[in-house]
N, C-alpha and C positions, 0 to 999 in steps of 0.2 A: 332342741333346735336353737340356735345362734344365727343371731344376725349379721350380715357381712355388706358394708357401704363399696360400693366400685365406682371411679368415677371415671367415663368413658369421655370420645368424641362427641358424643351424643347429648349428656351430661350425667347425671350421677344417676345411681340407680342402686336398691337396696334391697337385696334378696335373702337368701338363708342359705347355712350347713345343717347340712343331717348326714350323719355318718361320713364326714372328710368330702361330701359332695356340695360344692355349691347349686344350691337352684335358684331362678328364676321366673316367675308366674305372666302371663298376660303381658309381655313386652308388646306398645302397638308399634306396625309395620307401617302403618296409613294413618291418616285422619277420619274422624269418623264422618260418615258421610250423611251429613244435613246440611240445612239450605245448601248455601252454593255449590256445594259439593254432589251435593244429591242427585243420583242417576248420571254420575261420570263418572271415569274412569277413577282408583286410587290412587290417593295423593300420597305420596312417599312420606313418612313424617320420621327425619332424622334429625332432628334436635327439639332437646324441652328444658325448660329455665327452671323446673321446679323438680325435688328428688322425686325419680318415678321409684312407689312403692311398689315393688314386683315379688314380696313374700308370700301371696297369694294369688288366686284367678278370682278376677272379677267377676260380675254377677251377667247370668249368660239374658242375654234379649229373651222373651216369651218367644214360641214357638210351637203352633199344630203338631202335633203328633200326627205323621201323616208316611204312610209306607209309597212305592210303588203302586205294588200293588191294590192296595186300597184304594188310592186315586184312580184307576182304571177298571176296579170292580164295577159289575154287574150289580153284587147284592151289598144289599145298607149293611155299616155295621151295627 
């Protein structure tokens, strides 16, 4: 793997080649949404002043494991 710097409209951003492909990990689309943000609509977030490393996916929020189904079961599991 090889690094590849791209600097957009947005501002710069540095991803990777693997096999003549470039990728790209976890670009945000929004702001994340705390305080003031929180429980509103997404805030568009099209510029950032510092290189966003995108050679990886960030670390995902904790989250239940939790089916349909199971939230609507009868029996415990």
């Amino acid at each position: 793997m090889t690094s590849i710097t791209r600097h957009t409209k947005a501002g710069t951003i540095i991803g990777q080649i693997k096999q003549h492909c470039e990728t790209y990990f976890g670009i945000p689309y929004a702001y994340p949404p705390i305080n003031e943000r929180r429980f509103k609509h997404a805030e568009l977030k099209t510029t950032w002043s510092e290189p966003l490393h995108a050679d990886q996916f960030k670390a995902i929020p904790p989250q239940h494991f939790n089916t349909i189904d199971a939230f609507y079961s009868q029996h415990p599991e």
